[in-house]
Steps between C-alpha positions, in 0.01 A plus 500: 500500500462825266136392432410409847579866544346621151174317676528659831508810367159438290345338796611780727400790242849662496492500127425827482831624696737557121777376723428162522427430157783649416697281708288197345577579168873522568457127698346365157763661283779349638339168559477503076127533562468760255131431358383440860646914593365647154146355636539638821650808422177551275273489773689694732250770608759822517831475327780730559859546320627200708230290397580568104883443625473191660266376170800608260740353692360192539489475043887641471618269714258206365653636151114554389590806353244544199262533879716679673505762194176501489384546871772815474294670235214491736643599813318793606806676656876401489834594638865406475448201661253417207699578243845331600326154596374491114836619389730223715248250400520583101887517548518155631288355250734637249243743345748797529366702181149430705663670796648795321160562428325516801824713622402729254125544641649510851707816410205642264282485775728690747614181765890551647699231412642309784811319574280146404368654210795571321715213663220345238523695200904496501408109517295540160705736361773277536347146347346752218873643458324827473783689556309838497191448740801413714687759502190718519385286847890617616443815508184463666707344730721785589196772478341270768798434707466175427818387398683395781223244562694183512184307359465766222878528440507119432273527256662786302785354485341182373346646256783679377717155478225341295473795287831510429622834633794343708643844536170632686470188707848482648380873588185426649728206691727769642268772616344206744618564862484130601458227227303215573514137359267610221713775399830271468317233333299757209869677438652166450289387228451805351937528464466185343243538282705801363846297496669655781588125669774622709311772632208259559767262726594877651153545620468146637794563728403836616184319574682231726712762668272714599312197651175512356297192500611250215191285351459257256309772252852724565715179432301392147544868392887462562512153376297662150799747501725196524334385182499729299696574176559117545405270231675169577887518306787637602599670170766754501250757496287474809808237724556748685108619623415123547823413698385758715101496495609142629699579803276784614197199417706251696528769844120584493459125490695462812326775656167311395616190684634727830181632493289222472306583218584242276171263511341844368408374111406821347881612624678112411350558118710813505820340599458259202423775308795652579724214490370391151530871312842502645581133299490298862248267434696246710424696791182577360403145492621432883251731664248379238510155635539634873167672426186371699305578304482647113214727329483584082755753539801296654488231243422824199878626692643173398393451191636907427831380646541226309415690202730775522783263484388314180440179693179367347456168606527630911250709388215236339624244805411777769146577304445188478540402895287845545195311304597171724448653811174678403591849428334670184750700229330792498666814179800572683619109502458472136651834419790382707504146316485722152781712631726163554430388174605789366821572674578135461491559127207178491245734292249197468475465876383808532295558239339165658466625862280799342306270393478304800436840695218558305328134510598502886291844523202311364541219691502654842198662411290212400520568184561173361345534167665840382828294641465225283437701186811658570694212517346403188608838323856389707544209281406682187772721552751260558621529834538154674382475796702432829430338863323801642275560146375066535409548882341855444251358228451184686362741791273666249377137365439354832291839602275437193467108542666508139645129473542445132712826513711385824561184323625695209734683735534174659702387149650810460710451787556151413667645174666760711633228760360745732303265645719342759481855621360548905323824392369363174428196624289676782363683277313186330414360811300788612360509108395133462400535918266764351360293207423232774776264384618383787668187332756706264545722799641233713673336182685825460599544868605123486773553264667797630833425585506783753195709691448773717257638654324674272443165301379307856270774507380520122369105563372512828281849405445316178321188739343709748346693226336162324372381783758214553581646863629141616791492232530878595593409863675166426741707235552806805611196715749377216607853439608479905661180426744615209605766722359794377356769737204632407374850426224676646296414157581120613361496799172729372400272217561157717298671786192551239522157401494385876186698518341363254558177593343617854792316614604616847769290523710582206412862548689501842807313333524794256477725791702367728787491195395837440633594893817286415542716211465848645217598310214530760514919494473483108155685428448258191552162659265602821259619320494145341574325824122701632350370198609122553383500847174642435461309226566152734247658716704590764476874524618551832842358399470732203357841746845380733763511242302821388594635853874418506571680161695793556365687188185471272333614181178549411558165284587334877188666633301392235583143496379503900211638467419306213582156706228598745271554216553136340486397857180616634646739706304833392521689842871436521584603150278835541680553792834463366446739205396748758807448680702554177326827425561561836886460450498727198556201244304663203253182359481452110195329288629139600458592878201586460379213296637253778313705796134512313577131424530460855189687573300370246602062612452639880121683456711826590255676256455911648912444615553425093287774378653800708830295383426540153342881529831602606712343261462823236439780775793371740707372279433599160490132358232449245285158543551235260279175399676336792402776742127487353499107508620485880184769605229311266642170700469653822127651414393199312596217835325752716213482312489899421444493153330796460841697579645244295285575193555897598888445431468242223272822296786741565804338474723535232595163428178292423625271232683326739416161544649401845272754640190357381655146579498620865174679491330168360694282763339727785165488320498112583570506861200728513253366239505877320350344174419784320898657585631167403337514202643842397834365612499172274364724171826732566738182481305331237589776332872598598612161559303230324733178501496553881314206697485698810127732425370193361605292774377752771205616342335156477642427873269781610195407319549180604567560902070716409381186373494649165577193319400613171679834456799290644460237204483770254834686666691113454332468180654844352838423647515185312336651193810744472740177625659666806614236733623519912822429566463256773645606823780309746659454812829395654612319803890622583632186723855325594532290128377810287257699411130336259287730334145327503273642200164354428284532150139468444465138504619513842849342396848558732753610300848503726806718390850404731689812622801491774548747819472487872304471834115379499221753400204532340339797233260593327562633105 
């Protein structure tokens, strides 16, 4: 809608009224359209100070600051307004000193401070603990007549409790006629930062009292004052605090349930927070598994909790389900594991888990090799390794197709009788899944005594991903049989099998389990259940279940618009990433690849052109060889190959050989010899043992009648021994699925494959 107005007003000439623009450019900013309102607030004709506003505001709150910076040193004129946008946005970034700074210029060059301005700087001041500049802004403050600004009073009292100065903030507190929320809250933690618990619990009640609004933000601050000075004994020394801290923790827990806050995770994680520094982990471990659902910190809580009362083995058992269910350790879970080892008086487990930290890091960050070389250095040391250190290098392994070193890990946990272990022996499933070893995969999985999910999944992913999708569904359907409910990964990696299979039928069993199984709304299995469809060639079942979900992605988007692509269905897929622009769903390289693709299969050449212009000046995306391959497609099948030798000269990626591939495939539809030509040189050169140039090339001479260039092509082709893979079909039909391939001497060759109801296709 914003440009069918943006076009109205060109066609109309009403550009020239500033007002407009103005209003356009504050349409594009807050549709994320950033690029697209830098380009038109460029050509704007006449610019005043709300055009340069709207601008600015549109890179603070895009958090484009470096631009936003940058467009403030050239404003030609600026006011308050100006300055306090820059300041809020620096602020919020957490580039205080940065904001300090331009403070400084503000004053220097004579601008009055407002109530925003230094709501801001008392914010900085604060996170800086720049005790000083703050005190300085107060008595700005009172010069100003400022300070009985709720909104400004707030914030110098918050900065006062995070600087410290308890004294000064319980004054700042008292000189506010009416406290808000925000006041009680910022006085609570800054009492307990400094000790003063019972004061803290004093505040909280006044709070309640005086019937100001309890949240869950107020509640976590109380439950933190709950917590602290807690540390998980009752010694004779602190009994008394954490018999208390608990019955204060237990009443704001009641209040949370009254209230009905409790399904509120940020505020749960502090109620096992405070349970657990109090020494409750009993407790602690009741709303844990009431929880419905868990991030990093809840299980890091745990793991502290455990700690702090010396009971190491709770603590490796809960990291351990934390890696089960899929969450990564990140530095506070191993500092927490080092902790328990420590407290528990078990040295060598800790000094382990800092080890494992550290080859964890590298693992998570795909770097498998510097992993393995530390585990290598681990060994040298000493240090045995444990559970968690077998299933971390196995990762790394498996993401470098390193076999001989799985297998070595592989023994090691033989030795270790760590074997028998589900995460370990996940762990070489996935590896020897990797290495295409499907065989010792299944051999593995075989003799496990017990399974879970994560091991159903390991094989299945590991079939799917070798291209034995049959076994892949067969073992889903066994998985369903041993009772086991699947995951959202489950149903994903049976649903790519099913597609490509092209097997309608089993795709809609998967589905239809999927509905059984409450997972239909999950953003990861429809995005696979889009894929399947299309894939099956049925891509109006795949466009209706794209209707009924109640939220989408861009992933979701993508995989739609894509399915038109691969299904001939260019004006629907260019009308669909319209409609998702439309929306405000911002579109990322893959989107764009999947909506050229569509143009290109569906002769939608000047649609995929003004597609690809806009991907840098709308959206700031940079074209990639995919990009360029999908426009040289969509030239070369419409016969316009003197654009597509225009874009071939300038791009930046000519060494590409899929691009030429393309070119030279066009070049035969339309008998462009001499283009051909060009085309097959490039891939002799950048990808000789390919059969394809040859193949083409001699196809094209051949369709002229130019028999003896064609010879010469086959001659050269056979001179450097590249052979064709032959090429193959299947029939899908009620007794299984045949593959049909045939070789040179004209000779069937059938290979037997099982699935579902009768068609035919093409590979």
């Amino acid at each position: 809608m914003g440009k069918l107005l943006h076009g109205y007003i060109l066609r109309n000439g009403l550009f020239a009224n500033v007002f407009l623009p103005n209003r356009l450019v504050e349409l594009y900013c807050k549709c994320g359209h950033i690029g697209t309102a830098r380009h038109l607030f460029n050509k704007m004709p006449h610019r005043n100070i709300y055009s340069w506003h709207a601008m600015l505001d549109g890179y603070c709150k895009s958090s484009q600051l470096n631009d936003a910076l940058e467009l403030f040193e050239e404003m030609p004129e600026r006011n308050t307004v100006s300055w306090n946008t820059l300041i809020t946005a620096l602020v919020k970034s957490g580039l205080e000193q940065k904001a300090l700074d331009v403070y400084c210029m503000m004053k220097l060059e004579a601008f009055m401070p407002t109530h925003f301005t230094l709501a801001s700087v008392l914010s900085a001041c604060g996170g800086l603990t720049d005790i000083e500049s703050g005190r300085e802004c107060h008595g700005l403050l009172i010069k100003t007549g400022l300070d009985k600004n709720l909104y400004v009073s707030n914030a110098l009292l918050s900065m006062y409790a995070k600087c410290k100065c308890i004294g000064e903030a319980i004054q700042a507190f008292e000189d506010l006629p009416e406290p808000n929320e925000i006041s009680f809250t910022a006085m609570m933690g800054g009492l307990a930062e400094s000790d003063r618990v019972e004061q803290a619990f004093g505040m909280f009640r006044s709070m309640h009292r005086a019937g100001i609004r309890i949240d869950s933000i107020s509640l976590s601050s109380v439950l933190n004052v709950c917590a602290r000075g807690g540390n998980g004994e009752l010694n004779s020394a602190n009994q008394t605090y954490c018999v208390s801290g608990n019955i204060h923790g237990q009443q704001i827990h009641s209040l949370t349930v009254k209230l009905g806050l409790e399904g509120d995770l940020h505020l749960s994680n502090s109620l096992i927070d405070m349970y657990a520094k109090n020494g409750d982990m009993e407790i602690a471990e009741m709303i844990f598994a009431n929880l419905p659902n868990f991030n990093v910190v809840s299980w890091n809580i745990m793991i502290g909790g455990y700690g702090q009362k010396g009971l190491i083995e709770k603590a490796i058992e809960c990291m351990q389900r934390m890696l089960t269910q899929g969450f990564e350790p990140d530095e506070v879970t191993y500092i927490n594991m080092l902790a328990a080892s420590v407290k528990s008086g078990n040295i060598e487990i800790g000094r382990l888990s800092s080890w494992n930290a550290m080859l964890s890091g590298y693992s998570q960050r795909g770097n498998h090799k510097e992993a393995i070389m530390l585990f290598r250095k681990m060994q040298y040391c000493g240090v045995k390794p444990d559970k968690t250190t077998l299933a971390i290098i196995l990762s790394s392994c498996a993401g470098m197709g390193l076999l001989d070193g799985g297998k070595q890990v592989h023994a090691a946990s033989f030795r270790a009788t760590f074997h028998a272990d589900i995460y370990v022996a996940s762990g070489l499933i996935g590896m020897y899944s990797k290495c295409n070893k499907m065989e010792i995969s299944q051999h593995i999985f075989d003799r496990m005594t017990t399974k879970d999910i994560v091991c159903w999944n390991s094989l299945i992913a590991g079939f799917s991903a070798n291209s034995l999708d049959k076994e892949a569904f067969t073992l889903f359907k066994n998985m369903l049989k041993e009772g086991m409910v699947p995951s959202q990964f489950s149903h994903a990696t049976v649903l790519s099998s099913c597609a490509k299979l092209s097997s309608l039928s089993q795709g809609r069993q998967v589905h239809a389990q999927i509905e059984k199984d409450g997972y239909k709304n999950d953003l990861f299995v429809g995005s696979a259940l889009i894929d399947m469809y299309s894939k099956c060639g049925n891509v109006d079942a795949a466009r209706q279940f794209f209707e009924t979900m109640p939220c989408k992605n861009t992933v979701t988007w993508n995989e739609m618009i894509h399915g038109y692509a691969q299904n001939g269905c260019g004006g629907d897929a260019v009308a669909l990433f319209e409609e998702m622009i439309r929306l405000g769903e911002k579109p990322d390289d893959i989107t764009f690849v999947t909506v050229l693709t569509a143009c290109s299969h569906s002769g939608l050449v000047d649609a995929g052109i003004k597609i690809f212009n806009s991907m840098k000046c709308e959206y700031g995306i940079d074209p990639v060889v995919d990009h360029y391959t999908c426009i040289i497609d969509a030239l070369g099948r419409a016969g316009r190959f003197r654009e597509a030798e225009g874009l071939l000269n300038t791009m930046p990626c000519k060494d590409d050989p899929i691009i030429w591939e393309v070119l030279l495939s066009s070049c035969r539809v339309h008998a462009n010899v001499s283009l051909a030509r060009r085309a097959a040189d490039e891939l002799f050169r950048l990808d000789p043992e390919n059969s394809a140039p040859y193949v083409l090339l001699a196809n094209i001479y051949s369709s002229l009648g130019r028999w003896e260039e064609a010879n010469d092509v086959r001659a050269m082709m056979d001179n450097k021994q590249v052979t064709k893979n032959p090429g193959y079909s299947w029939i899908e039909h009620k007794n299984g699925m045949q593959a049909f391939k045939v070789d040179d001497h004209i000779r069937t060759v059938v290979e037997e494959f099982d699935a579902g109801e009768t068609s035919c296709f093409i590979g």
